[in-house]
NURO-902186 format. One line per field, with one value per residue (C-alpha): residue number from 1; x, y, z. Coordinates in nm, 4 decimals. Last residue first. Example, Ala and Ser with C-alpha at 12.3 -4.5 7.8 and 13.67 -1.06 7.14 Angstrom:
2
pos = [2 / 1]
c1 = [1.3670 / 1.2300]
c2 = [-0.1060 / -0.4500]
c3 = [0.7140 / 0.7800]
***
This chain:
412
pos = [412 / 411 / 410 / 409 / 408 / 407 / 406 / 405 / 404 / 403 / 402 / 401 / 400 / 399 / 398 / 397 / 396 / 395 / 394 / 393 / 392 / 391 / 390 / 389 / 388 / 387 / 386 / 385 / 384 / 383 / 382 / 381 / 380 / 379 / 378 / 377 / 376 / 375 / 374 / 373 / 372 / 371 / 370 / 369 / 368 / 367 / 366 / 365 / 364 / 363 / 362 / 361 / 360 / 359 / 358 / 357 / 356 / 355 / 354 / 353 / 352 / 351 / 350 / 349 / 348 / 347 / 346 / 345 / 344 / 343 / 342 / 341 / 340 / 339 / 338 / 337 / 336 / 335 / 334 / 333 / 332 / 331 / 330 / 329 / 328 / 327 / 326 / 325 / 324 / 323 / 322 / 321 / 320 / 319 / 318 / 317 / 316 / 315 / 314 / 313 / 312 / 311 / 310 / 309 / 308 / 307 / 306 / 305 / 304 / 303 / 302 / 301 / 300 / 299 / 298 / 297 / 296 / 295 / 294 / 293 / 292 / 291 / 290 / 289 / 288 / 287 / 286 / 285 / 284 / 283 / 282 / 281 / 280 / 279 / 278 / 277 / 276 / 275 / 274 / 273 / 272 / 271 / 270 / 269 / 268 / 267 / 266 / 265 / 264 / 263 / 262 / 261 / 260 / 259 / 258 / 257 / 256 / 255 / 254 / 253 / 252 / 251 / 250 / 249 / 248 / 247 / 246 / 245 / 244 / 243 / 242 / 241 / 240 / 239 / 238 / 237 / 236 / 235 / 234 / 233 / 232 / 231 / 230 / 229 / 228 / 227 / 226 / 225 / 224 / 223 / 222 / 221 / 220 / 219 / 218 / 217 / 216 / 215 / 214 / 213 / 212 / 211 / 210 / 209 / 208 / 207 / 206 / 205 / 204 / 203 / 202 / 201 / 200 / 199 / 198 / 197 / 196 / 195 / 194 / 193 / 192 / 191 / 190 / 189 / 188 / 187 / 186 / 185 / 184 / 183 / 182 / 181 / 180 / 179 / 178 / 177 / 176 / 175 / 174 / 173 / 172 / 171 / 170 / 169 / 168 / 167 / 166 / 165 / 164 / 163 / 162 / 161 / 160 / 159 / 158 / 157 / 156 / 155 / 154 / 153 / 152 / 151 / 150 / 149 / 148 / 147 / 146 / 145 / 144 / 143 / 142 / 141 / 140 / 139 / 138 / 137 / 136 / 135 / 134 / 133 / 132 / 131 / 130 / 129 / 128 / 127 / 126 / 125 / 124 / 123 / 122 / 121 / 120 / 119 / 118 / 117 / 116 / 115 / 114 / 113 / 112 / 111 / 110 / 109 / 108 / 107 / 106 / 105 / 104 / 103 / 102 / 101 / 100 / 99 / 98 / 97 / 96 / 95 / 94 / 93 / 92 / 91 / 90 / 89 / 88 / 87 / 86 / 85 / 84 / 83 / 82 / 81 / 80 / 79 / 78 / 77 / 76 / 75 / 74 / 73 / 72 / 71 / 70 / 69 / 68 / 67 / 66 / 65 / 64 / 63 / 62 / 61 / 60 / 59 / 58 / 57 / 56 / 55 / 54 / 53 / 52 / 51 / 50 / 49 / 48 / 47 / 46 / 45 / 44 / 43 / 42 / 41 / 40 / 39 / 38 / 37 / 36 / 35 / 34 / 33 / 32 / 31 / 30 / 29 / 28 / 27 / 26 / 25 / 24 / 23 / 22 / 21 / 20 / 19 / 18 / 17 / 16 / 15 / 14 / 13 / 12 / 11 / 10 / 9 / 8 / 7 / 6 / 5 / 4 / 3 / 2 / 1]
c1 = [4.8250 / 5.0115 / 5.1526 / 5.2508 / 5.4528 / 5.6199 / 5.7169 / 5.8157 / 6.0717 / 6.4018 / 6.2362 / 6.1712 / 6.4961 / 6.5775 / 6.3416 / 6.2788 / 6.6075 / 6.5589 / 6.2424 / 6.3957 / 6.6534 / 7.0293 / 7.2427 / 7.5609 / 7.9796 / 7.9607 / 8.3558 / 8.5027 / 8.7944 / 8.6797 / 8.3703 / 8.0214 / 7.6974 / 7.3724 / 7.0454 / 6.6878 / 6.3317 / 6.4695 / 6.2966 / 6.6596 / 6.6612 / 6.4158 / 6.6715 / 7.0153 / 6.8611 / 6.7905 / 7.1536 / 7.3034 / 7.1320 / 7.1792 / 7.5598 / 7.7635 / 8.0237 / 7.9655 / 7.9598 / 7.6338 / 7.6787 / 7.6577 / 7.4004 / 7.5386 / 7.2320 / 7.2518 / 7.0669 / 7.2939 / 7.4651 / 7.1302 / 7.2173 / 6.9226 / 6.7760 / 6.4152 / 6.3979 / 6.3538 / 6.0496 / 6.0259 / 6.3919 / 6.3215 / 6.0344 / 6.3115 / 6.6110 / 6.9563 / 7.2512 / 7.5758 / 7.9312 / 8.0811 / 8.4017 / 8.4628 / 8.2609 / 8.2808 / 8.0028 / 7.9223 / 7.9651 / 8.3205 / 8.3118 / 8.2287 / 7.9644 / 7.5683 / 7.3400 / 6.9103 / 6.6386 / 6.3012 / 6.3499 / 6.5140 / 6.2504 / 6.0035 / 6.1895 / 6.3409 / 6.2306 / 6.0322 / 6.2728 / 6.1224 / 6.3534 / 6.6640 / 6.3567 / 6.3431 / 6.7582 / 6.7760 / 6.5508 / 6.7489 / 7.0312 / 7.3723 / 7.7000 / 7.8073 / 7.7608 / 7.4577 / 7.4195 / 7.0785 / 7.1128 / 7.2857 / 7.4741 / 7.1905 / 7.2195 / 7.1765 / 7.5432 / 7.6926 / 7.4679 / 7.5631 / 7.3884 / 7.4670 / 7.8409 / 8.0007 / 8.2614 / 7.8579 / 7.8168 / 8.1456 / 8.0860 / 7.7151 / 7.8350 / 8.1013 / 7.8810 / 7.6711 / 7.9515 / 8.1314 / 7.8081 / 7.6764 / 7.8092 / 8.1349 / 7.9031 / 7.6991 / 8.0002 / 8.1368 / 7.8243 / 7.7798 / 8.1292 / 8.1211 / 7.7669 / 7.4696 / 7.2944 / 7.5120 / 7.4030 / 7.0522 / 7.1648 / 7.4236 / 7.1137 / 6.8718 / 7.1195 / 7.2134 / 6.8531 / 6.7622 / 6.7839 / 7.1503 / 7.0275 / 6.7523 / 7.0468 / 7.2831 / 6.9942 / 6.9090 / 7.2525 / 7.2919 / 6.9877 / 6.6996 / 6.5807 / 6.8534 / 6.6994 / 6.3929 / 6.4929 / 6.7423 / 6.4541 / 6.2080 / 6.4270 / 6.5074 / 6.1697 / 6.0149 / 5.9584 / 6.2867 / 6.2538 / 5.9069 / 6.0932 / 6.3312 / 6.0754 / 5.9289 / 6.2465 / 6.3316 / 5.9908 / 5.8286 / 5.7488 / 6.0218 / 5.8587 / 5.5344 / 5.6304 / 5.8563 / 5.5418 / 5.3953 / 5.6175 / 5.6213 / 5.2142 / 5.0696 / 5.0419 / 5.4151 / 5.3386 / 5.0603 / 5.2663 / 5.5242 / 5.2327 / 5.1270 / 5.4745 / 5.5194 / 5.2332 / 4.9363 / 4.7993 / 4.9153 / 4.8214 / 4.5544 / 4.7829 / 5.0188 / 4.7836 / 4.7005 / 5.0668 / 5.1870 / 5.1899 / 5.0259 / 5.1413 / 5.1845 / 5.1084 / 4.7942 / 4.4845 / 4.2229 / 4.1715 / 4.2721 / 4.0222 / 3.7479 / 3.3570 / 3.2779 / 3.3183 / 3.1491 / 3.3249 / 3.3497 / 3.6041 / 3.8678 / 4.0887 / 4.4233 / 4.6483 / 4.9116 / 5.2759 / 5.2945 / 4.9643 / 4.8328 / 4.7562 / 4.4124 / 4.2639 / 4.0286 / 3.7117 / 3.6189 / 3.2359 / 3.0303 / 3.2480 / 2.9408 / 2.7562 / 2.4767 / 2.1313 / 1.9688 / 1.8634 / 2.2180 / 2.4894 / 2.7575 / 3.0834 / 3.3220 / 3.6400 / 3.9141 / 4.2008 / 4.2443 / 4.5500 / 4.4477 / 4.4998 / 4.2914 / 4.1341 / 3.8398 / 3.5313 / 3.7278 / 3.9024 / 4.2272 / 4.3983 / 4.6844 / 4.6496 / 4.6853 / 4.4676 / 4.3413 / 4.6485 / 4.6384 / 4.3892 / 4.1068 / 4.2735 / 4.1991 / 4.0829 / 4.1085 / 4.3561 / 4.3402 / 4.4122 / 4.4890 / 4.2741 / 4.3799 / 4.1407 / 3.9249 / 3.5824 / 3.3315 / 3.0564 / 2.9276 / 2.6211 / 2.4714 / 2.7913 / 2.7657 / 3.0143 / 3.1630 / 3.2254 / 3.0187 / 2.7674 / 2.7803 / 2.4990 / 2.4164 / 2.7394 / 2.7492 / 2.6922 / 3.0398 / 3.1887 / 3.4526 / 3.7983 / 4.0862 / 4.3477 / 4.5132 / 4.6589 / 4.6527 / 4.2921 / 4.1250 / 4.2442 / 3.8732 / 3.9516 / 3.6208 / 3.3873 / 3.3312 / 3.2964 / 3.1667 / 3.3288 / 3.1455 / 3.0733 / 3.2431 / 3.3960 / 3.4499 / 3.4169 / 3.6891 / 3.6805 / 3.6733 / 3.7997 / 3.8265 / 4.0822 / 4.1553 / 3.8488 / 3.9160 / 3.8226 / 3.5184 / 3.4245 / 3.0947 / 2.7599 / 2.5982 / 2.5035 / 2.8785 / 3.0756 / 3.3727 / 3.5552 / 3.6609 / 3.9771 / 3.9342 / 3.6240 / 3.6907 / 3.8976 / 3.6681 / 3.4056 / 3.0611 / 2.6957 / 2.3936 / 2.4423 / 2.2668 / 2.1608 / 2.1384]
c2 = [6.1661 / 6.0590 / 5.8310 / 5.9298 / 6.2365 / 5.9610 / 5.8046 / 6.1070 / 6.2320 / 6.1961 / 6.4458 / 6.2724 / 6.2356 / 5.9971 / 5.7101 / 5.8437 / 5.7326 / 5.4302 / 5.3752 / 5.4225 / 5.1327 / 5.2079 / 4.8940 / 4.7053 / 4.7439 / 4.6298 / 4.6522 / 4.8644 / 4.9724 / 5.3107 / 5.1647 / 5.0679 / 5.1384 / 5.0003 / 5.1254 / 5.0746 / 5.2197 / 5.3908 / 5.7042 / 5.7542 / 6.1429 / 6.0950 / 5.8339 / 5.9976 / 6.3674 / 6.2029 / 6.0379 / 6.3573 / 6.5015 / 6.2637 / 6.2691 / 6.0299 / 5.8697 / 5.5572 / 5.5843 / 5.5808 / 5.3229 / 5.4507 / 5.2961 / 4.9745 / 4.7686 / 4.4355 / 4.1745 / 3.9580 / 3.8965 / 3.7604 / 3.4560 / 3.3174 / 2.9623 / 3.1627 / 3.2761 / 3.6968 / 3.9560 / 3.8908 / 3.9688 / 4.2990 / 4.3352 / 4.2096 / 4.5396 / 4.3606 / 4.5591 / 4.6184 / 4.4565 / 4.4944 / 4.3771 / 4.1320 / 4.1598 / 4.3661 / 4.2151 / 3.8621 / 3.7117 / 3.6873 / 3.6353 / 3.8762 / 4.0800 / 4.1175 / 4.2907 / 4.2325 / 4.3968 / 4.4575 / 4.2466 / 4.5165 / 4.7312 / 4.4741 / 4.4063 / 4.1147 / 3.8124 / 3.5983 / 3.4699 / 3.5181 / 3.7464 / 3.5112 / 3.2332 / 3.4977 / 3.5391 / 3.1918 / 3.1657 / 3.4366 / 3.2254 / 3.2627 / 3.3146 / 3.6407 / 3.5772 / 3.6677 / 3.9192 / 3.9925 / 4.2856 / 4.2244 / 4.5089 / 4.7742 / 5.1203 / 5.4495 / 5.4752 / 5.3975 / 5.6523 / 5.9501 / 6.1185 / 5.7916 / 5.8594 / 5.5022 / 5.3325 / 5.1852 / 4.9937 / 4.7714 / 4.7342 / 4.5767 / 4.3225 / 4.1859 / 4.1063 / 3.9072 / 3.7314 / 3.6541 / 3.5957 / 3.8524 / 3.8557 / 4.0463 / 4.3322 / 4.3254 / 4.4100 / 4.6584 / 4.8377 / 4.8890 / 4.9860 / 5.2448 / 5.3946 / 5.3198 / 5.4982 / 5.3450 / 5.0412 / 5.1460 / 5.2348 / 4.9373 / 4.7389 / 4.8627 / 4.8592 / 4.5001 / 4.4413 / 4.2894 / 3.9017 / 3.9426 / 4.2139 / 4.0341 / 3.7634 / 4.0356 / 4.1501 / 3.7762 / 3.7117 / 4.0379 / 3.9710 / 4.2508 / 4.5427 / 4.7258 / 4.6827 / 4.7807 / 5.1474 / 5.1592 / 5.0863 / 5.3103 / 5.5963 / 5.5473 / 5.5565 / 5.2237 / 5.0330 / 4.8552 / 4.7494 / 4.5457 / 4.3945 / 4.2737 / 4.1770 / 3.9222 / 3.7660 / 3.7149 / 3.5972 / 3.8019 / 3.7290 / 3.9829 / 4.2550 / 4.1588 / 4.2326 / 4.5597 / 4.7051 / 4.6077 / 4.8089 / 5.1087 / 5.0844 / 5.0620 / 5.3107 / 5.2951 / 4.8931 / 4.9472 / 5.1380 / 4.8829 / 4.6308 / 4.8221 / 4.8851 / 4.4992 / 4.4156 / 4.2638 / 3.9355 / 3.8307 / 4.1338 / 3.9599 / 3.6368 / 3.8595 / 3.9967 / 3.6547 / 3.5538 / 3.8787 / 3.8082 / 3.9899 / 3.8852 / 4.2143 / 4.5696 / 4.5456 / 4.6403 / 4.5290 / 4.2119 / 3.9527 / 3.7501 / 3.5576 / 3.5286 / 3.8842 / 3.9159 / 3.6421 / 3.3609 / 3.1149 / 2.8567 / 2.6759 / 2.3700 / 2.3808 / 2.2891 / 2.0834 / 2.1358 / 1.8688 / 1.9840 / 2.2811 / 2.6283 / 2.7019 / 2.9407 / 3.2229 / 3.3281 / 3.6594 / 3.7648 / 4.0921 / 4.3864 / 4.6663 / 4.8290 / 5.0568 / 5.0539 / 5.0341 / 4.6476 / 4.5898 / 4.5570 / 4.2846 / 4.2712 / 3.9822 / 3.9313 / 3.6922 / 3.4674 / 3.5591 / 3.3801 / 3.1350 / 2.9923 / 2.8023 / 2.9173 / 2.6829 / 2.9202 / 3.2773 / 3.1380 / 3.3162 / 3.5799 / 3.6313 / 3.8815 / 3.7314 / 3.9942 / 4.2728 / 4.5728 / 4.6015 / 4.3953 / 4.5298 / 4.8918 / 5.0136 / 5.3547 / 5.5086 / 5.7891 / 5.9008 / 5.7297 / 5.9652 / 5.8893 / 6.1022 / 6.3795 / 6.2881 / 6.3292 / 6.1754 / 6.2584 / 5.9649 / 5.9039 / 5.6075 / 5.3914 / 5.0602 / 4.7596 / 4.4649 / 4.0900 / 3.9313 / 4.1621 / 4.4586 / 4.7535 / 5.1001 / 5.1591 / 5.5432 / 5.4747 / 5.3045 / 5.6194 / 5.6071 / 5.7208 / 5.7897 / 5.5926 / 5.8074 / 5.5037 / 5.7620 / 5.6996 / 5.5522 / 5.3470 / 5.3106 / 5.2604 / 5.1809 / 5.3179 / 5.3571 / 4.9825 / 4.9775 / 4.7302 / 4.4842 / 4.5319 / 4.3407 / 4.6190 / 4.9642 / 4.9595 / 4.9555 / 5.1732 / 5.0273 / 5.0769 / 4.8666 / 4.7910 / 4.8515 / 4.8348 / 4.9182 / 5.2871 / 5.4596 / 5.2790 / 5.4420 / 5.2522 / 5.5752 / 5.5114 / 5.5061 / 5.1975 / 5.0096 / 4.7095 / 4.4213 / 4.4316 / 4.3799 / 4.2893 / 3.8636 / 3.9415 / 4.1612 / 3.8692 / 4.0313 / 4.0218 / 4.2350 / 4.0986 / 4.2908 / 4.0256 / 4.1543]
c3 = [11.1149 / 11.4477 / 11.3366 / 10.9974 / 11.1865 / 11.3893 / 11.0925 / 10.9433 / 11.2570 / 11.0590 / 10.8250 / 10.4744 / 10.2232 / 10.4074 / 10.3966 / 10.0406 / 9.9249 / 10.0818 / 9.9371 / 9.5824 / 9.6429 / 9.6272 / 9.5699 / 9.6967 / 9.6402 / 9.3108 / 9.2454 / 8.9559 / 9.1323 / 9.2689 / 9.3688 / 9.1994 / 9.3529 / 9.1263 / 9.1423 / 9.2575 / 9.1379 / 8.8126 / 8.6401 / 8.4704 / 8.5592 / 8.8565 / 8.9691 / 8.8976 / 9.0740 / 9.3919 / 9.3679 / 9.3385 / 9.6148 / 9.8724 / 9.7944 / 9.5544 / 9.7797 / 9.7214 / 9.3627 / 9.1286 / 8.7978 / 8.4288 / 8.2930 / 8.0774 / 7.9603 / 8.0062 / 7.8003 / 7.6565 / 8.0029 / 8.1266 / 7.8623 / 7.7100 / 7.7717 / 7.9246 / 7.5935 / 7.6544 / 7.7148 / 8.0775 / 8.0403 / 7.9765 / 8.2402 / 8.4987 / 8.3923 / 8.3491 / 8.5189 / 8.4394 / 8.3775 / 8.7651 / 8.8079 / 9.0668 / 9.3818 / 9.7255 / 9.7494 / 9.7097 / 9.3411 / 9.3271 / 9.0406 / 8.7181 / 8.7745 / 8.6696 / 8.8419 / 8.8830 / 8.8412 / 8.9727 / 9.2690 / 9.4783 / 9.4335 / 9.4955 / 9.8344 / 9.8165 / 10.0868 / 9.8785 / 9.6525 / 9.3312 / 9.1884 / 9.1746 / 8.9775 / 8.7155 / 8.6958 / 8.6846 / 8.3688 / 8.1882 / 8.2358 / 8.4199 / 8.2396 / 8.3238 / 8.6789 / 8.8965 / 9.1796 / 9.3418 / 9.5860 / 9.9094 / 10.0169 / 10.1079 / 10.0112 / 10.2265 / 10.3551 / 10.0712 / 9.8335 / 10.0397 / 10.3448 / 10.5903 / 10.5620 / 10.4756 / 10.7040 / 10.8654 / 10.5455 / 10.5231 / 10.8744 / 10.8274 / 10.5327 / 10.7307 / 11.0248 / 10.8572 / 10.7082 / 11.0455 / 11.2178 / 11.5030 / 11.8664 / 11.7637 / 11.5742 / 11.8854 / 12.1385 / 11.8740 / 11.8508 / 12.2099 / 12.2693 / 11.9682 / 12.1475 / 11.9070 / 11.6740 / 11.3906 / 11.5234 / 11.3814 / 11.0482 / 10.9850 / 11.0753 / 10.8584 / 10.5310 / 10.5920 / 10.6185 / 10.9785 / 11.0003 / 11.1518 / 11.3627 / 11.5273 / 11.6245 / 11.7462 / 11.9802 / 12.0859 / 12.1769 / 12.3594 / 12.5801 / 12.4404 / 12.6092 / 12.4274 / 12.1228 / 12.2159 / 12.3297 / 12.0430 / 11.7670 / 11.9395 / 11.9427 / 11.5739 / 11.4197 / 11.3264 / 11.0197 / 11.0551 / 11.3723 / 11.2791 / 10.9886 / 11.2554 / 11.5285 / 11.2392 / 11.1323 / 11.5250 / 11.6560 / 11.8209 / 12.2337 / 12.3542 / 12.1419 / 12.2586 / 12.5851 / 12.4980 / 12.3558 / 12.6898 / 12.9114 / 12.6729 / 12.6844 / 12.3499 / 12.0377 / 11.9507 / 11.8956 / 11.6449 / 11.4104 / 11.4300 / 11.3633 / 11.0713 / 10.9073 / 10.9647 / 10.7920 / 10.9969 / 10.9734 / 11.3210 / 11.5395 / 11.7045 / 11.7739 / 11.8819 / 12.1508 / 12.2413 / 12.2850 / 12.4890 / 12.8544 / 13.1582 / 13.4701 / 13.6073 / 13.6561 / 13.8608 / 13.7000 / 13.9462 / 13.7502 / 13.9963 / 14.0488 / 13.8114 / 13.9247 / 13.8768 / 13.5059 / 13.4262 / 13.3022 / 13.0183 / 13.0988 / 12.8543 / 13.0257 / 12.9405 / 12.6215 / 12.6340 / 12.6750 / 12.9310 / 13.0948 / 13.0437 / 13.2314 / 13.2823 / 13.0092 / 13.0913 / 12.8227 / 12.9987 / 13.0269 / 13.0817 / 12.9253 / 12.9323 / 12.6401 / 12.6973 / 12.5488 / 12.8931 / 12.8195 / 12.8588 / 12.5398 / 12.5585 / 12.5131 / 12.5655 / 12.6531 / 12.5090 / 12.5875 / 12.9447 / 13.1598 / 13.4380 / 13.8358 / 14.0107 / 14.3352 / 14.2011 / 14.2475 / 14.2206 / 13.8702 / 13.9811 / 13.6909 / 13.4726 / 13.1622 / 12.8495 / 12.7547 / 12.9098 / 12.8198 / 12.4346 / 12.3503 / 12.6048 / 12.6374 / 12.9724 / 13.0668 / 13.4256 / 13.3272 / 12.9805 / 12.6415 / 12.3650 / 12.0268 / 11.7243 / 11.6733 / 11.3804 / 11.5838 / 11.3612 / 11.1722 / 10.9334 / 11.2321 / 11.3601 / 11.2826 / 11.1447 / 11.2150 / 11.0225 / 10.9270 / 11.2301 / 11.2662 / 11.4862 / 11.4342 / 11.5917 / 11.7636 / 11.7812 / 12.1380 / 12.2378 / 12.1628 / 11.8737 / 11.9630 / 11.6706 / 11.5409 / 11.2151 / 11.0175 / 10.7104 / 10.6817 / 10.9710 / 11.2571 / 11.5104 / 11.8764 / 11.9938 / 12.2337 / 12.6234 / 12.7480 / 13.1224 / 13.3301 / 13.5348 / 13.8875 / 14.1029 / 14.3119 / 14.1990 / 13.8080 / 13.5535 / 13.2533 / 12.9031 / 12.5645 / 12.2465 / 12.0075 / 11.6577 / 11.4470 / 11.0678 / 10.8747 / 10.7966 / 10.5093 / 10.3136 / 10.3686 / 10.3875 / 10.7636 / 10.8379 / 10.8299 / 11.0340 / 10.9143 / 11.1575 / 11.2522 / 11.5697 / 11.6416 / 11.6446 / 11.9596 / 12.1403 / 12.1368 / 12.0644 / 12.2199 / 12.1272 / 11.8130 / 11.5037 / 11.2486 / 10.8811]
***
């Protein structure tokens, strides 16, 4: 194995950490430097290392004994666990460096960083040595790429601005969304709104979902109505009902206007429900087919990419209309039944009748029907024998934990 003495920041993260064993420590993060007086270049202190339980804890820069391009070695397995904090005077390379506008000193041109990287002195220690700067492009092309040292670009003296969010994405690009939304409430509140801003809607509503309430109100209201009602719209029913729920009556009603007719529907039929019973904690859109449809459309129902797998582990049948509130519900057919069936069969031939939760079932009772039935999502039928939307096991769990369990996962 080839140990580099230099590294681009970028292609670290997320590269996997070891100990001397050969045992996984955890994933690299970010890294963390401290500014200089003058021209010197910055000294790199460690890592930010996410271990088990995305715990992010600090590695010093000198229990680096190895970097190769897939992973990292530690001189020692023993580790201080406690969850990183950054202090005063540090700097988060990915979180705060990049994208960062600067002036290439030579030209008096103007740039954004794309990477940094790291390289390790004769001494032993590691300093931040060279930035990779973009110019801007022409006619939506892209600029002209420079290598730097540190002390020939300007404008890195921390100040607040001019620092977008497309790099960073970039970075955070093969992440889940309950990753990145654990990775937002670790940066800067002004630059978790940044790369809010920059995600795309779909992607900033599976991010909102994952994240505790506060967080979802404080970057929802950063947001220009129309863009707010359109991150609720891709939000699940369920999600969204939850979150504007949170929200002053004037607030909710301004969004609710903003969003589309059906979209909207769906939310308020959720929010008349108290969020401790099954209403308020299913979602409206579970896969509905008619009496008539095949076994064969029922498989290609649960391929659609966007169910859950709870969601996608069965599906209900009703007689039209087919969005809820529908016609009368008939029951449910389980997926690893119909696995088992002619593709030409009816769904309606397979159905088994379990007696439906209502919408006003508490928290409680519909603990107790899952466990009893060892079911991952079930159906909510009203008074008049309408399927007025399903429970899904994780959103049972979602609130069955304290309000605060994301946070609590957080911080490990």
């Amino acid at each position: 194995m080839t140990t580099a003495t230099r590294a681009y920041v970028s292609r670290l993260a997320g590269l996997t950490v070891f100990d001397p064993n050969g045992d996984r420590v955890g994933k690299v993060r970010d890294v963390v430097i401290a500014l200089r007086v003058g021209t010197a270049s910055p000294r790199v202190l460690g890592l930010v290392v996410e271990v088990a339980a995305r715990r992010r804890i600090f590695v010093p820069m000198g229990r680096v004994v190895s970097v190769d391009p897939s992973s990292l070695t530690l001189a020692s397995g023993t580790l201080n666990v406690k969850r990183f904090e950054q202090r005063a005077g540090e700097t988060m390379v990915l979180g705060e460096l990049l994208d960062k506008s600067v002036v290439i000193a030579e030209s008096g041109r103007p740039a954004h960083v794309v990477d940094a990287a790291i390289e390790q002195t004769r001494t032993g220690d590691w300093v931040l040595s060279r930035l990779a700067v973009a110019e801007p492009g022409r006619l939506g092309r892209r600029g002209q790429l420079h290598t730097l040292a540190w002390d020939e670009v300007r404008g890195l003296a921390l100040p607040e601005t001019g620092q977008g969010a497309e790099t960073l994405i970039a970075t955070y690009r093969e992440l889940n969304a309950a990753d990145l939304a654990h990775a937002l409430q670790d940066l800067p509140i002004k630059r978790r709104h940044e790369v809010a801003e920059a995600l795309d809607d779909q992607r900033l509503a599976d991010v909102l979902g994952e994240l505790p309430e506060a967080l979802q109100i404080s970057i929802l209201g950063t947001l220009e109505d129309d863009r707010a009602a359109d991150v609720l719209e891709e939000m699940d029913p369920d999600d969204a009902a939850d979150l504007l729920a949170e929200l002053s009556n004037v607030d909710r009603n301004r969004l609710l206007e903003l969003m589309r007719p059906d979209e909207a529907e769906s939310v308020r039929q959720l929010l008349q429900y108290s969020e401790d019973t099954a209403g308020g904690i299913m979602t409206s859109e579970p896969v509905i087919l008619t009496p008539d449809a095949t076994v064969a459309e029922a498989l290609a129902r649960v391929r659609e990419p966007e169910l859950t797998p709870a969601l996608a582990s069965q599906v209900y049948v009703c007689r039209p209309p087919s969005a809820t509130p529908t016609g009368r519900y008939l029951g449910l057919a389980h997926i690893q039944r119909l696995l088992r069936e002619p593709p030409s069969n009816l769904v309606s031939g397979a159905l088994d009748d379990l007696e439906p939760l209502r919408p006003g079932a508490p928290l409680a009772e519909v603990t107790r029907y899952f466990a009893t039935y060892n079911l991952v999502a079930a159906p909510v039928v009203d008074d008049q024998g309408r399927l007025v939307g399903a429970v899904s096991v994780d959103d049972v769990l979602d609130h069955l934990l304290p309000d605060d369990w994301r946070e609590r996962a957080r911080r490990g």
